[in-house]
N, CA, C and O atoms as a Tinker XYZ file with bonds, in Angstrom:
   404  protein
     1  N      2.340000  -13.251000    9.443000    73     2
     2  CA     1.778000  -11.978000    9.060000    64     1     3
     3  C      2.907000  -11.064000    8.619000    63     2     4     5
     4  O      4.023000  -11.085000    9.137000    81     3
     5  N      2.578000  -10.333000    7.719000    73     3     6
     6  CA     3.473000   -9.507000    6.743000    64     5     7
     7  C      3.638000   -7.912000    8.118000    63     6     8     9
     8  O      2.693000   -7.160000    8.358000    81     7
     9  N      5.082000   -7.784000    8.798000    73     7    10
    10  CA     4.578000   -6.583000    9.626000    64     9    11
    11  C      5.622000   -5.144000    8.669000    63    10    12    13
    12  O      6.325000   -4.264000    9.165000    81    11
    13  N      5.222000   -5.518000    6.771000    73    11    14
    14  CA     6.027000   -4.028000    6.799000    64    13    15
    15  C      4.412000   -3.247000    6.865000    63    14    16    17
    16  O      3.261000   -3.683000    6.824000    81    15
    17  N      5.057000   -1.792000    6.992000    73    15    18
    18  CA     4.100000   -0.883000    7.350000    64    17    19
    19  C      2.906000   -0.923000    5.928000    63    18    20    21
    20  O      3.204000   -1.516000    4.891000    81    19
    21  N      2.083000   -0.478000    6.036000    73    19    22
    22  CA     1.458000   -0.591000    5.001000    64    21    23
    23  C      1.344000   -1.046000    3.603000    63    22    24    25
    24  O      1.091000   -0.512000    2.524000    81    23
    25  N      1.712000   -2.593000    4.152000    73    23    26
    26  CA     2.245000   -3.252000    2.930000    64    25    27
    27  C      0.621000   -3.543000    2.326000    63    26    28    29
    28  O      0.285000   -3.447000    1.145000    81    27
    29  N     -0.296000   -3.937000    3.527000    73    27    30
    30  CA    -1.514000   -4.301000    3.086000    64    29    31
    31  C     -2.234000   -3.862000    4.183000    63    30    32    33
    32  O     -1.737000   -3.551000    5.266000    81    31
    33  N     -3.612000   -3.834000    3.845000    73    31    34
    34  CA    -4.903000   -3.486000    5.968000    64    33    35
    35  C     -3.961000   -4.124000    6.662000    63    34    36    37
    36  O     -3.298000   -3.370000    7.375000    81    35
    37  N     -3.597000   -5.540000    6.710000    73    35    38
    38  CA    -3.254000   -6.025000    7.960000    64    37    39
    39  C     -2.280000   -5.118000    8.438000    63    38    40    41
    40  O     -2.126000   -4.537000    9.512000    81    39
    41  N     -1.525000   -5.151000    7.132000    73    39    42
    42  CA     0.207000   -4.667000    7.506000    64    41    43
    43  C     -0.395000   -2.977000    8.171000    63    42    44    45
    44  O     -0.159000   -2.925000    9.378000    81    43
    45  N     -0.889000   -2.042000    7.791000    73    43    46
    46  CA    -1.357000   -0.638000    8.365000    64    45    47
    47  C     -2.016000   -1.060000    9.688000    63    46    48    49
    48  O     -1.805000   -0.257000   10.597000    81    47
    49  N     -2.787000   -2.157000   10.023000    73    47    50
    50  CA    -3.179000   -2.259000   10.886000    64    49    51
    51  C     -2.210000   -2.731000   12.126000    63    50    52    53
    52  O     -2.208000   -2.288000   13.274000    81    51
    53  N     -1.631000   -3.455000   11.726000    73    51    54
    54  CA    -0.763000   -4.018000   12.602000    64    53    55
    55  C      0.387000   -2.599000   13.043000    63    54    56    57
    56  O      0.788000   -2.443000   14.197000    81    55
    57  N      0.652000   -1.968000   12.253000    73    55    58
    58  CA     1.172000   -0.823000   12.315000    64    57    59
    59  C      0.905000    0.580000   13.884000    63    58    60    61
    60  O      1.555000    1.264000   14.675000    81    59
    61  N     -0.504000    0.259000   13.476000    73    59    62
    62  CA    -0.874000    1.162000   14.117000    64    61    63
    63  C     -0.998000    0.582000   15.677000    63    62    64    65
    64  O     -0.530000    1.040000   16.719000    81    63
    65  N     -1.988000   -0.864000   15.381000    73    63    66
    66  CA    -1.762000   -1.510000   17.050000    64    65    67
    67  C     -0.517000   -1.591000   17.642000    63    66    68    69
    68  O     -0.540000   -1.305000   18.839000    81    67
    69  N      0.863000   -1.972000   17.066000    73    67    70
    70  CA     2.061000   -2.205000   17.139000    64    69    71
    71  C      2.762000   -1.030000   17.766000    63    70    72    73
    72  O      3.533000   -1.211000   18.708000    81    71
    73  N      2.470000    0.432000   17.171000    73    71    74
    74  CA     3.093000    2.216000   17.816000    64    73    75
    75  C      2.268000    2.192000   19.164000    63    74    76    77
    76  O      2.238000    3.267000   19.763000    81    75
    77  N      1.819000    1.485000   19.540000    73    75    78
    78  CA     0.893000    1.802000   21.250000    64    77    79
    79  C      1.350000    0.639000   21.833000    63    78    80    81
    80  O      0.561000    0.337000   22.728000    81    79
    81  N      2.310000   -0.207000   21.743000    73    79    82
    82  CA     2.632000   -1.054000   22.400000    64    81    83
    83  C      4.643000   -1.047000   21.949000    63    82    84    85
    84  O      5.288000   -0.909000   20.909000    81    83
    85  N      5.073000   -1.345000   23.811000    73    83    86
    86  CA     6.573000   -1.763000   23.014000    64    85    87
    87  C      7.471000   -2.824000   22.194000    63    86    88    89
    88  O      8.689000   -2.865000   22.018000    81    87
    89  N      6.215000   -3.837000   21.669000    73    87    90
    90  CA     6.816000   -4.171000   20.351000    64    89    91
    91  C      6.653000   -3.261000   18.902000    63    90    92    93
    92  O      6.255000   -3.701000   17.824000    81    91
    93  N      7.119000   -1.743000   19.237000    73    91    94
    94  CA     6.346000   -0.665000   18.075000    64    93    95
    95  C      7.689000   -1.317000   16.978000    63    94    96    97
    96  O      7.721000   -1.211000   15.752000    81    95
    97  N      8.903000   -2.114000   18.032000    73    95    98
    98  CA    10.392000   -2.459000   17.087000    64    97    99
    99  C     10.029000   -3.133000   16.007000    63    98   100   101
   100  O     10.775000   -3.036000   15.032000    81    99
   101  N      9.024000   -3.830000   15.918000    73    99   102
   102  CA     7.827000   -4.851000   14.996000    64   101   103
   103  C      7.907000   -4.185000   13.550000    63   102   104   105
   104  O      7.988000   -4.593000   12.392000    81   103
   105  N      7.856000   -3.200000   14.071000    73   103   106
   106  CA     6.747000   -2.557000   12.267000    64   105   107
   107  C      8.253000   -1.921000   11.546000    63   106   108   109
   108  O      9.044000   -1.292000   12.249000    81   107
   109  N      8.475000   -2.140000   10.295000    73   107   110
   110  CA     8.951000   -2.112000    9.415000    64   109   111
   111  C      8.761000   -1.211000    8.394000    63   110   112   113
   112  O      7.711000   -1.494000    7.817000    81   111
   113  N      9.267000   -0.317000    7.942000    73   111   114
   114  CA     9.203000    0.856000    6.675000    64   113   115
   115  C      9.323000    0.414000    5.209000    63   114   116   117
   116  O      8.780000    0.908000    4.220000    81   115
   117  N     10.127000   -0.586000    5.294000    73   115   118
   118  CA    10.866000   -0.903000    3.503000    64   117   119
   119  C     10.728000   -2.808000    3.959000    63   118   120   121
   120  O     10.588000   -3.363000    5.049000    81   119
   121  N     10.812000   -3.185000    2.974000    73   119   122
   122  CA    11.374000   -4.983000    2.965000    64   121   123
   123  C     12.725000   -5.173000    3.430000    63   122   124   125
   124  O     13.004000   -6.153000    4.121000    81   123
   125  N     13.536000   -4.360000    3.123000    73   123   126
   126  CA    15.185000   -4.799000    3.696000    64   125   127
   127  C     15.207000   -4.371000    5.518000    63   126   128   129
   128  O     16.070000   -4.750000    6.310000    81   127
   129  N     14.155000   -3.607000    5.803000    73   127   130
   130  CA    14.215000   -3.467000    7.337000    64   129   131
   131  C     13.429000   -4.623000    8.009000    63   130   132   133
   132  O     13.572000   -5.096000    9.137000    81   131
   133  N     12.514000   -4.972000    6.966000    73   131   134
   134  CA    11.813000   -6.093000    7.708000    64   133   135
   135  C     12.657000   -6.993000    7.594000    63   134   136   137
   136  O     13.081000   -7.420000    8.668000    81   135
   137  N     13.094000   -7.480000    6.616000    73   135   138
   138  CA    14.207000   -9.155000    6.569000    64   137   139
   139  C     15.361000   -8.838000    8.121000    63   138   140   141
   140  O     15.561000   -9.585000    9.079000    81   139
   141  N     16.034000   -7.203000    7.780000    73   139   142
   142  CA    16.809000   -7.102000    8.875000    64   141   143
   143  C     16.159000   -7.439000   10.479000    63   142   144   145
   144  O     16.787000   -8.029000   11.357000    81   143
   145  N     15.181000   -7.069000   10.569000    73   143   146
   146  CA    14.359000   -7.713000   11.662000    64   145   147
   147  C     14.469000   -9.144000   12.520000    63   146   148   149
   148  O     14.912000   -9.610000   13.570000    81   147
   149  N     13.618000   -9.560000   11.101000    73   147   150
   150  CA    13.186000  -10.891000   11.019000    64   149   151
   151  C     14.726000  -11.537000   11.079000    63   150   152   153
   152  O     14.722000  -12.556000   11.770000    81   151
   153  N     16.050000  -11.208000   10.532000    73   151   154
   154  CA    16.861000  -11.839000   10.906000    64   153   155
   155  C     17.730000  -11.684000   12.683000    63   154   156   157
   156  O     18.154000  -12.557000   13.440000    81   155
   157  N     17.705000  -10.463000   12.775000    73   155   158
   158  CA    18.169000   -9.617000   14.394000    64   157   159
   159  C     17.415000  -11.112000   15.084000    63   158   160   161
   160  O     18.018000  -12.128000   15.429000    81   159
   161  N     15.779000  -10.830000   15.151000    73   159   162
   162  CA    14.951000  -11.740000   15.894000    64   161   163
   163  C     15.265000  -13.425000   15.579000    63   162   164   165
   164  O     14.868000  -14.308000   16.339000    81   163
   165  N     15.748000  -13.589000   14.801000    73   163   166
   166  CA    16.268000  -15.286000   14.605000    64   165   167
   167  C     17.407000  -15.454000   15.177000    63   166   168   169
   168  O     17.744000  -16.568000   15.576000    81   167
   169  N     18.343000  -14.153000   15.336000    73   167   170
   170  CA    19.494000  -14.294000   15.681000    64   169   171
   171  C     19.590000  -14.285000   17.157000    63   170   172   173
   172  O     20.625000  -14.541000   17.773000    81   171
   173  N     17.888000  -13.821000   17.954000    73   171   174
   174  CA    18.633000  -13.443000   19.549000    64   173   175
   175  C     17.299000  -13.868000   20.129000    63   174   176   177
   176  O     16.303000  -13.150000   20.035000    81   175
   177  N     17.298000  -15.313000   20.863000    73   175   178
   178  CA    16.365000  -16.079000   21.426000    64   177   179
   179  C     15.621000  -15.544000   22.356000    63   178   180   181
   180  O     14.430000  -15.741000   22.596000    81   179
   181  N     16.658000  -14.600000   23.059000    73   179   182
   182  CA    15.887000  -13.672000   24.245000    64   181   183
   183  C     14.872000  -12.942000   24.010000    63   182   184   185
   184  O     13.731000  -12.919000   24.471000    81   183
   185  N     15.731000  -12.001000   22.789000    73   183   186
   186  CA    14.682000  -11.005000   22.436000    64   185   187
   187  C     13.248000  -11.185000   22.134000    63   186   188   189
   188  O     12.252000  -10.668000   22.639000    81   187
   189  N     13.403000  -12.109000   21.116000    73   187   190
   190  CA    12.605000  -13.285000   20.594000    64   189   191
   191  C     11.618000  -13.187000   21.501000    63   190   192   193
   192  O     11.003000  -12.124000   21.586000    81   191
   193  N     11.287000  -14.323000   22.366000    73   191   194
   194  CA    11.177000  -15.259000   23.683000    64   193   195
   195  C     10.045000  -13.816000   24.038000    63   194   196   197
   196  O      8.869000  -13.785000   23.676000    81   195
   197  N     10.781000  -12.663000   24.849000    73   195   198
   198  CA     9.936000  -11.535000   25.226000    64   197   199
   199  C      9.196000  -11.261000   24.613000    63   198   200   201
   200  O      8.003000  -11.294000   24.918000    81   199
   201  N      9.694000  -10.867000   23.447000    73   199   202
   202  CA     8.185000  -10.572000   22.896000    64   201   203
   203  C      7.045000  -11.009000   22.464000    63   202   204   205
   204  O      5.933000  -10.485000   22.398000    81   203
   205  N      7.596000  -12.404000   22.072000    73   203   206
   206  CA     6.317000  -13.589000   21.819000    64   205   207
   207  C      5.562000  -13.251000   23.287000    63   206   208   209
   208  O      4.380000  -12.910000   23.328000    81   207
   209  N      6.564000  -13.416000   24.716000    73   207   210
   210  CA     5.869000  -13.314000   26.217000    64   209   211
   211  C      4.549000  -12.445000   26.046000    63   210   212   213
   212  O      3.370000  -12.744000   26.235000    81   211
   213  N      5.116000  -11.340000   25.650000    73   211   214
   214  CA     4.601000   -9.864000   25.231000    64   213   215
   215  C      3.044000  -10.327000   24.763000    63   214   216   217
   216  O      2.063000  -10.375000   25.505000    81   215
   217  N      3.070000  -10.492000   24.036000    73   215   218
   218  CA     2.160000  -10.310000   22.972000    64   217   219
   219  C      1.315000  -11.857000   23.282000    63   218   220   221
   220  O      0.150000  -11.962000   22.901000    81   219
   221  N      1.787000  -12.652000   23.771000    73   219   222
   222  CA     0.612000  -13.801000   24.863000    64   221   223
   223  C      0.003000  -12.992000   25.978000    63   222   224   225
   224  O     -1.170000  -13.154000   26.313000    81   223
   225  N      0.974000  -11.936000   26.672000    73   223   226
   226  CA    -0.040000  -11.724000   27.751000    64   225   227
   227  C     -0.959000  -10.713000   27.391000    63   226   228   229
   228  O     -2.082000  -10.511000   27.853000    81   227
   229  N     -0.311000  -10.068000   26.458000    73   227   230
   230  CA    -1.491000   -8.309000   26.025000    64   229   231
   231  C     -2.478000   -8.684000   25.233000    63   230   232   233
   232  O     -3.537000   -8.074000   25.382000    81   231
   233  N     -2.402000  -10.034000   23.933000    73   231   234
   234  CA    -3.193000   -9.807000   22.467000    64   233   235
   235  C     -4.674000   -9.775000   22.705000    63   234   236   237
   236  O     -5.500000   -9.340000   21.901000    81   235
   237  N     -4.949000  -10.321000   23.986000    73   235   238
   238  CA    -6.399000   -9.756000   24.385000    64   237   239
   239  C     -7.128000   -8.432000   24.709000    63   238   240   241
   240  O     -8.294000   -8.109000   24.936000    81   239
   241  N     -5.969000   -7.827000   24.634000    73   239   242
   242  CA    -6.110000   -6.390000   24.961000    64   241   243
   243  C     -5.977000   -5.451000   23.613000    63   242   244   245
   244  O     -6.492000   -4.355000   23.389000    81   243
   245  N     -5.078000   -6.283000   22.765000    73   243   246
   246  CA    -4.663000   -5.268000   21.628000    64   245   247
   247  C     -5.371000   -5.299000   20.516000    63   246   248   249
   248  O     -5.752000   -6.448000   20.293000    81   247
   249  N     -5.714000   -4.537000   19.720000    73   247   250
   250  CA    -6.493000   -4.171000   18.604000    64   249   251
   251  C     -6.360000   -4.847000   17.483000    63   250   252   253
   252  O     -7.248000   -4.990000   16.643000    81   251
   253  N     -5.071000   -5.357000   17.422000    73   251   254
   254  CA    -4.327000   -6.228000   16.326000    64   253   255
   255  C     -5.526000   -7.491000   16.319000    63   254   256   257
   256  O     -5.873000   -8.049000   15.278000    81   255
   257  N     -6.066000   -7.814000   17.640000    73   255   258
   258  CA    -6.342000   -9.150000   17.812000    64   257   259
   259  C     -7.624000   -9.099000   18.107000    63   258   260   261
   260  O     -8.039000  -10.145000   18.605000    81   259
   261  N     -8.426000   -8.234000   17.975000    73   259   262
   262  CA   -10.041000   -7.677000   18.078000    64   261   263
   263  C    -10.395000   -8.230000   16.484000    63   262   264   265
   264  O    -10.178000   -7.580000   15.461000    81   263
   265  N    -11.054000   -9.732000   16.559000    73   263   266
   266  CA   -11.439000  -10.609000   15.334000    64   265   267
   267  C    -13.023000   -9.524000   15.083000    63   266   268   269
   268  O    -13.675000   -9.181000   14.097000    81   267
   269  N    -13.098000   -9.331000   16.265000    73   267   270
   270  CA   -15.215000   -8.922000   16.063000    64   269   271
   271  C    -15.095000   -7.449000   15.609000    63   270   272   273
   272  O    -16.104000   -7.101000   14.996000    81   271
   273  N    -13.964000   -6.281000   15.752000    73   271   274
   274  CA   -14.168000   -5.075000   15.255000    64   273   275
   275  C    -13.396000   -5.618000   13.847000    63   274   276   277
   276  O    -14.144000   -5.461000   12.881000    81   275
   277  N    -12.070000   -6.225000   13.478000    73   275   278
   278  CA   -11.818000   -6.619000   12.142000    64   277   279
   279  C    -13.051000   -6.713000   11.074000    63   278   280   281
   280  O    -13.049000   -6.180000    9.965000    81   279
   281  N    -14.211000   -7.578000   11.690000    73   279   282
   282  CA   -15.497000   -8.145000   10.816000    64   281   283
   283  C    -16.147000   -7.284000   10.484000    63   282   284   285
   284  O    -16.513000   -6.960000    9.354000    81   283
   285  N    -16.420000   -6.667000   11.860000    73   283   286
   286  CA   -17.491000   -5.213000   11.324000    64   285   287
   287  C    -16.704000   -4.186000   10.225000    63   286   288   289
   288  O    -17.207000   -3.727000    9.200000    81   287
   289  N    -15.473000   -3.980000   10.675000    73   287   290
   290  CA   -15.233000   -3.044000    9.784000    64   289   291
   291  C    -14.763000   -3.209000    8.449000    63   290   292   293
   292  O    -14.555000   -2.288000    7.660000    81   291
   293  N    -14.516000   -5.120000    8.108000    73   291   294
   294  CA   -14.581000   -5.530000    7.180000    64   293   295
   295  C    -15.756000   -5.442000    6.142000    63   294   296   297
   296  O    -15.822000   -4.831000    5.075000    81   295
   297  N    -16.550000   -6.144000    6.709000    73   295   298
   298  CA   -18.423000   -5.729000    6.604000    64   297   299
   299  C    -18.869000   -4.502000    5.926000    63   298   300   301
   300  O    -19.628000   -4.434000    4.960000    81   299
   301  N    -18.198000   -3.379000    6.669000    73   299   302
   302  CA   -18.958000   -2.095000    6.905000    64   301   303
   303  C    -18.000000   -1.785000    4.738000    63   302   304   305
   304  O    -18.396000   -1.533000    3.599000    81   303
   305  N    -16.612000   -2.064000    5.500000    73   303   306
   306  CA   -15.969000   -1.667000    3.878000    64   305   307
   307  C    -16.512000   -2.559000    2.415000    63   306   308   309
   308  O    -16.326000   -2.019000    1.325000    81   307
   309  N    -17.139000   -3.847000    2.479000    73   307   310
   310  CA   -17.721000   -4.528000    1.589000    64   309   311
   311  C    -19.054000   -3.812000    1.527000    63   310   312   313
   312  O    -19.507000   -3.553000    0.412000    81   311
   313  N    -19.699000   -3.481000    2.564000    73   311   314
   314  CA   -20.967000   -2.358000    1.911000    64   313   315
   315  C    -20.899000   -1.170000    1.417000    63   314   316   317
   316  O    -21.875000   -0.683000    0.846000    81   315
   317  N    -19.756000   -0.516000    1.551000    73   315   318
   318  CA   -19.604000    0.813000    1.004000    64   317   319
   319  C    -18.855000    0.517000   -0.711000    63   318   320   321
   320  O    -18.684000    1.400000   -1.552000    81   319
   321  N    -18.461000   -1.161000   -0.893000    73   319   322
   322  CA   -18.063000   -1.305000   -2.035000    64   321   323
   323  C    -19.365000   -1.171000   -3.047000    63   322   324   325
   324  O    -19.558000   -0.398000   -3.985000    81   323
   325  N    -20.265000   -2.329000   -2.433000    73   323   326
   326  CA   -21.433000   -2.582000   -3.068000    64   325   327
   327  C    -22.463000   -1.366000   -3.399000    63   326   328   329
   328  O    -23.221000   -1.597000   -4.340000    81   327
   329  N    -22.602000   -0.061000   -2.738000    73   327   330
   330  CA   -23.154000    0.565000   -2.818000    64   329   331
   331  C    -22.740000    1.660000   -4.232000    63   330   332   333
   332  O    -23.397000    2.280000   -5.068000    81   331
   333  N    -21.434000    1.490000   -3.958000    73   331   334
   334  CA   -20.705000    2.057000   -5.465000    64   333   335
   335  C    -21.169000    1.272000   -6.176000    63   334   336   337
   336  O    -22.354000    1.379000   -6.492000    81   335
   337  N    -20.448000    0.318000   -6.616000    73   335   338
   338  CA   -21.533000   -0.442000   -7.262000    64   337   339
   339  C    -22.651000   -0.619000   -7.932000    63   338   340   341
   340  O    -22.834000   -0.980000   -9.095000    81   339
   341  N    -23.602000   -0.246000   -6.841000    73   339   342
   342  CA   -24.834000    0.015000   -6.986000    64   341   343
   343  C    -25.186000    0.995000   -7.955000    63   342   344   345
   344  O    -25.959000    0.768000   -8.886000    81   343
   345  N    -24.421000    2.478000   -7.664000    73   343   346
   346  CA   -24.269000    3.359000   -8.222000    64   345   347
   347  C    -23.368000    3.649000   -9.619000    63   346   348   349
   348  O    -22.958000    4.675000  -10.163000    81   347
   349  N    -23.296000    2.490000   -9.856000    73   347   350
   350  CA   -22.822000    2.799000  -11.183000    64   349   351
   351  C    -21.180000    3.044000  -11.047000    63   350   352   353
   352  O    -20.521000    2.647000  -12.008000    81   351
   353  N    -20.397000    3.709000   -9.853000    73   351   354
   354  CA   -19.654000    3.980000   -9.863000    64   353   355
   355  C    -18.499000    2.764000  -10.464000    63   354   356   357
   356  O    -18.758000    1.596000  -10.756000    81   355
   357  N    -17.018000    3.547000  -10.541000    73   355   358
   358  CA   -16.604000    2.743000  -10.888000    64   357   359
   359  C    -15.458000    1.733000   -9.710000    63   358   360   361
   360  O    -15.533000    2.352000   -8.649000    81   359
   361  N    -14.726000    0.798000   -9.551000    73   359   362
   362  CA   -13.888000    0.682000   -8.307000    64   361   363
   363  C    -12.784000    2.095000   -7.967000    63   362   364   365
   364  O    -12.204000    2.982000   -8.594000    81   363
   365  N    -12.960000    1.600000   -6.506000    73   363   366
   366  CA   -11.596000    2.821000   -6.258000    64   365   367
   367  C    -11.017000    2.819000   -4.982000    63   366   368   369
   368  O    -11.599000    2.072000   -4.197000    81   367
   369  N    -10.044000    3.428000   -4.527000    73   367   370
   370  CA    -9.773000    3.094000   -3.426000    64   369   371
   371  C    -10.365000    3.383000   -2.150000    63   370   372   373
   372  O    -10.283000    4.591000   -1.930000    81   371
   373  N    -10.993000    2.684000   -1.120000    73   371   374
   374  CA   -11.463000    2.895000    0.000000    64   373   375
   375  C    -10.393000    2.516000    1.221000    63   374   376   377
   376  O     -9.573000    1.607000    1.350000    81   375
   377  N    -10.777000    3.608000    2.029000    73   375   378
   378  CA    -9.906000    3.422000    3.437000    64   377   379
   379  C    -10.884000    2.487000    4.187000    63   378   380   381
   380  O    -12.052000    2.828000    4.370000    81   379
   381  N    -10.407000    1.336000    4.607000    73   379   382
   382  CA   -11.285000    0.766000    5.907000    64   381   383
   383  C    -11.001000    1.306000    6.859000    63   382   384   385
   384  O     -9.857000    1.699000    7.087000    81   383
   385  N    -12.343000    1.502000    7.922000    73   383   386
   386  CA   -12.644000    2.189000    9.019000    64   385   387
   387  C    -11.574000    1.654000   10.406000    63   386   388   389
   388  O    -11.246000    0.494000   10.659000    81   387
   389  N    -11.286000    2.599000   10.968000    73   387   390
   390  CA   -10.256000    1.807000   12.074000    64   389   391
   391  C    -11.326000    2.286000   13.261000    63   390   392   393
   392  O    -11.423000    3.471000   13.579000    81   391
   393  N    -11.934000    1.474000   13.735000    73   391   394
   394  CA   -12.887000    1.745000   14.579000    64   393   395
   395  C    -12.458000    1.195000   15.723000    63   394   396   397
   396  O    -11.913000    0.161000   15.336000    81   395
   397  N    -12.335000    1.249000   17.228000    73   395   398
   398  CA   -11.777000    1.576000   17.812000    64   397   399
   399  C    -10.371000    1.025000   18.421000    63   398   400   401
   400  O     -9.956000    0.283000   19.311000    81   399
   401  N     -9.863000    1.937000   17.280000    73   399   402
   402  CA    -8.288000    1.689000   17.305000    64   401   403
   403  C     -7.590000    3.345000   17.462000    63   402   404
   404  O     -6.369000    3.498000   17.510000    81   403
């Protein structure tokens, strides 16, 4: 998974689950902070190691990993496409709903 900040939904999403937990070190601003990351974390097994720990014992808890609110609010943003749509409108940008996040 891509963790710069709003690179894409996931990436904003992951963003946001990521600032409420202390892997917030995760989320990334630019591509050269993420590679710097992604290399720090290749470089130090420990660090590594914890936070994978991390994120086995919480992802049931964390929002990142809520598949059934992802759907709905996937869902909910494919009907508000279609309804434009509907309306003649033309595409544009929609925020998906961060529902309870």
């Amino acid at each position: 998974m891509d963790g710069r900040a709003g690179a894409h939904a996931a990436g904003r999403d992951l963003r946001v689950a990521r600032r409420r937990e202390p892997a917030d070190e995760l989320v990334c601003d630019s591509a050269d902070a993420y590679v710097a990351t992604a290399v720090a974390l290749a470089s130090d097994r420990g660090r590594l190691r914890a936070l994978q720990r991390h994120l086995d014992d919480k992802r049931l808890a964390l929002p990142l990993f809520d598949t059934d609110r992802y759907a709905r609010d996937y869902e909910a943003l494919l009907l508000r496409m279609a309804d434009r749509a509907a309306q003649g409108l033309p595409p544009a940008h929609l925020e998906a709903s961060q529902s309870a996040i």
